[in-house]
N, C-alpha and C positions, 0 to 999 in steps of 0.2 A: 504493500500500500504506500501512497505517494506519502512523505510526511506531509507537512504544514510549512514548513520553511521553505522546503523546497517548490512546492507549487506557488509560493508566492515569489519565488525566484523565477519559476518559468514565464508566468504572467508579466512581470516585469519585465524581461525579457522580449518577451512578444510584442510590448506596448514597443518598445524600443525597433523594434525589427520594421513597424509598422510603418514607424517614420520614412525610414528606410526604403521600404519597396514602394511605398506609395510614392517618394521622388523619384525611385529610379524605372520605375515601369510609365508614372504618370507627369508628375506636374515636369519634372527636366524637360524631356520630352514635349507636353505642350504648352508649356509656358518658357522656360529657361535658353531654350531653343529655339522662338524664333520670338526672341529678344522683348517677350514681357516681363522685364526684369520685376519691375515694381510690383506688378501683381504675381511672380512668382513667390517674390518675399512674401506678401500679404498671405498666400495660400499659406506658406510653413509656418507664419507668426498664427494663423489657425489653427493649423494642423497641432502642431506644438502646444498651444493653450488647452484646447480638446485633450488630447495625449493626458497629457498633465493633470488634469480634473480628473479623470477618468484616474488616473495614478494615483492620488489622493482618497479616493473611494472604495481602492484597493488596499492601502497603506491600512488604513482603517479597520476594512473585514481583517484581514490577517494578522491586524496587529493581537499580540499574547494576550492572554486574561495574565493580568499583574500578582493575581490569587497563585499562580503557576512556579512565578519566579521569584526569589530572595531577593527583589531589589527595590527600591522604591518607584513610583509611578512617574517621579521629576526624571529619574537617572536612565529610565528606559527610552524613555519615548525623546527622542531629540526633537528642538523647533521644530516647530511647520515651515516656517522659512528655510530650514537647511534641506528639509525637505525636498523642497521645492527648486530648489538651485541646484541641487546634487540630481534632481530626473531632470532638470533642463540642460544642465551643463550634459549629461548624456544621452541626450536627446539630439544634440547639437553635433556633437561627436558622432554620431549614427547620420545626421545629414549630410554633415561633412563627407564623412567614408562613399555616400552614394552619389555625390557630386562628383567627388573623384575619382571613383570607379565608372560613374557614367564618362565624363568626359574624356579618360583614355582609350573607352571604346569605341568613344567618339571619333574619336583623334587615327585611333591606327585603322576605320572605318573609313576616314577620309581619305588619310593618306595610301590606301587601298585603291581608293576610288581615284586619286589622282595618278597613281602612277597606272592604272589600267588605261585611264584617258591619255595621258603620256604615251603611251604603249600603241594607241590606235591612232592617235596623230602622228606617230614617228613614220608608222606600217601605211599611214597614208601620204605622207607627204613623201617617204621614199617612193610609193609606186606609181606618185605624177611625176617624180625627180625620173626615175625609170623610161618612162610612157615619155616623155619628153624628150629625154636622152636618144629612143631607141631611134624617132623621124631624125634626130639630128645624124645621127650613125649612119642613118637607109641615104638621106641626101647626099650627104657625101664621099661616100660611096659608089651610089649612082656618079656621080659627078666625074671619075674616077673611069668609070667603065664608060661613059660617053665620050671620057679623052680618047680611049683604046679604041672604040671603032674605030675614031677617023683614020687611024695610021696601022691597024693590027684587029681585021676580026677573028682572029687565032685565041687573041690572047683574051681579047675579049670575052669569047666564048669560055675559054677558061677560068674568065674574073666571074662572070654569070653562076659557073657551079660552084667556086670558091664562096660568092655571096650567099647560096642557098645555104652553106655549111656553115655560115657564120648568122645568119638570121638562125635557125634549128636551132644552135647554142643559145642565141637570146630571147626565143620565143617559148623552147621546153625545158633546157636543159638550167637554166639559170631562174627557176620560179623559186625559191628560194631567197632568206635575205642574203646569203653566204653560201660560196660554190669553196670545193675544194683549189687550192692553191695550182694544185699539178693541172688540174680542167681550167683553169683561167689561164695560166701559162700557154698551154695549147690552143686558148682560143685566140689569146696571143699572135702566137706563128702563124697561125693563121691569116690573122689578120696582116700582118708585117710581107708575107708571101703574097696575098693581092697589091697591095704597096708597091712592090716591087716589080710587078708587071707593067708598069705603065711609064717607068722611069727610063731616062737616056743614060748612056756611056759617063756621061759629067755626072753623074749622082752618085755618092758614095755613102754605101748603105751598111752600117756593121752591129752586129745583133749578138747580143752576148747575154744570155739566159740562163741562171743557173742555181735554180731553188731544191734542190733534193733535201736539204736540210729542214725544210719547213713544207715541202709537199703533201704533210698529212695534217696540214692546218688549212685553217678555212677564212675564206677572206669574202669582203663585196665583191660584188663582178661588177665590170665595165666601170671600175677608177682606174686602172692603167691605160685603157685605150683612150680614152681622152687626151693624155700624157703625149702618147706615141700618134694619135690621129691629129692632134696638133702640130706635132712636127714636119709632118709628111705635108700638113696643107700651105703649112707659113714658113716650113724651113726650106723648100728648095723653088729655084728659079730655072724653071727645063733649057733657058739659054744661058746660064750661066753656070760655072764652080761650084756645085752643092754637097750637102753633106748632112746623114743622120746619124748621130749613134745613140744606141738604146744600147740600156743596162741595166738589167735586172737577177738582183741576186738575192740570196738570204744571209743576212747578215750573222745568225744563230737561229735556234733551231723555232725563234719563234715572232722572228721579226724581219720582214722584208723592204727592199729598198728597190726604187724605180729611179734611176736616174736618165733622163732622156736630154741629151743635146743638139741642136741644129744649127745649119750656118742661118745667116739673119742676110738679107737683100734689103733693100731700102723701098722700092715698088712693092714687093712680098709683105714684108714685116713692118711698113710702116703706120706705128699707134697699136703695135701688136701687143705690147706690155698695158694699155690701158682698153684693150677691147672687151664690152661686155657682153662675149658671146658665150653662149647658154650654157656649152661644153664645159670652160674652166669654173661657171658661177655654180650650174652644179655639181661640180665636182667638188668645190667648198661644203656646198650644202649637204651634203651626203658625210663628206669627213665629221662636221661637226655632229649630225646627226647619229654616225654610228660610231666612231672613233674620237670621242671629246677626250683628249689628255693622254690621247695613244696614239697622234699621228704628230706627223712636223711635212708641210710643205715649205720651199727653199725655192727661190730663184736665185738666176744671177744672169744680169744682160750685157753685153758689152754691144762695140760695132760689129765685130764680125760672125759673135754667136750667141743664141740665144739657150741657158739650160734651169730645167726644173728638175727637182729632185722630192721624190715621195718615200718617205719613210713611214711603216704600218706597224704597230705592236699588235699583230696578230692573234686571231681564238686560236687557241688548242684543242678547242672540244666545241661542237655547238649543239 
């Protein structure tokens, strides 16, 4: 059987608990939250008064028949005022506790919610960065293979099936936010091999590739072609001296560098460092968006060359 003291401890108790869930299930929620502060106090200075009365009524029935105990009736029974201070002061303490258990669930609730919105803005602004990039890729490209017919429908023909293999890479094989390093590499060559059909005896083209070290990491696809299809457009002049060299290696086993340099023409290249074309802008916008505090983009212009250099702190897992 329950004693006497102890069921007026549970009671007590409960009164206390009261305070408690009725914040954190009710008023937080629709008052506290959507910023009626004043009338959310009002409710607890309620709540709390109620409580308290009701606690007093309690105090009462349970309190000892004085006939029971040795002591006198002044030395048992403490003020009503202490009474009263001592369930308020833990009444208060029980609000508190559910204020601040609400609000951290609050808190890791939001911040939940913001990085999933984070999460679906990044997945969307990368696949307009994408979807944008891919027409700038398909133009010039084209552009590329309309130079080859006039003088070569051989090679032409050959830039045609080169391009089907290099759209297939961008339209299936690249759905993903990250391709493997070694499948990027390759789409690469690829790409560098159509390049190369269209060019004169003066072009001087040297390609130096060499990631084994970091080929089973995963990187974005289509930031190096940017690098390399800029060079090929702005760095050579078909009636003059030209020259590309691309270099691409791994640095360790989990960090890759693209260094791409070209000769610089003045008809070619001029306003080439200040041009805001879509290629280098999103090629920014993509670094910062997937690689904040893990990449390093690097120029350096002179008169006679122009070079970029991309350094990636690479995934090892994705």
């Amino acid at each position: 059987m329950i004693s006497h003291d102890y069921l007026h401890y549970i009671v007590l108790y409960v009164s206390f608990l009261v305070v408690y869930y009725v914040n954190y299930f009710l008023l937080i929620d629709k008052l506290l939250f959507v910023r009626k502060i004043w009338l959310y106090i009002l409710a607890n200075v309620v709540l709390l008064a109620v409580d308290c009365t009701i606690l007093q009524f309690v105090h009462e029935f349970f309190r000892p028949d004085v006939t029971d105990v040795l002591v006198s009736t002044e030395s048992y029974h403490p003020p009503m005022f202490g009474k009263i201070l001592n369930d308020l002061l833990s009444m208060t303490a029980f609000w508190g506790l559910s204020v601040m258990a609400k609000m951290v669930l609050h808190w890791r609730s939001v911040e939940n919610l913001n990085r999933e919105i984070e999460k679906k803005r990044t997945e969307t602004e990368l696949n307009n960065l994408k979807q944008q990039l891919s027409p700038h890729f398909i133009f010039n490209t084209l552009n590329n293979i309309y130079a080859l017919i006039a003088y070569d429908t051989e090679k032409a023909q050959q830039a045609v099936l080169q391009v089907s293999g290099l759209l297939r890479h961008m339209l299936y094989e690249n759905k993903g936010r990250y391709v493997q390093v070694e499948q990027e590499m390759a789409f690469i060559q690829d790409y560098i091999g159509l390049m190369r059909l269209r060019q004169t005896k003066q072009t001087r083209i040297d390609v130096h590739i060499s990631t084994e070290l970091c080929n089973d990491c995963y990187i974005a696809p289509l930031l190096f072609i940017t690098l390399v299809g800029n060079a090929f457009k702005h760095g050579i002049d078909p009636m003059k001296d030209s020259f590309v060299d691309i270099n691409i290696l791994a640095v360790d086993d989990h960090t890759i560098s693209c260094k791409v340099t070209n000769s610089r023409h003045k008809l070619v290249n001029e306003n080439i460092e200040n041009s805001s074309g879509i290629g280098l802008e999103n090629l920014r916008k993509q670094l910062q968006l997937l690689y904040p505090g893990r990449h390093e983009l690097k120029f350096d212009v002179t008169k006679e060359q122009y070079m970029v250099e991309l350094i990636i702190n690479l995934h090892n897992k994705i």
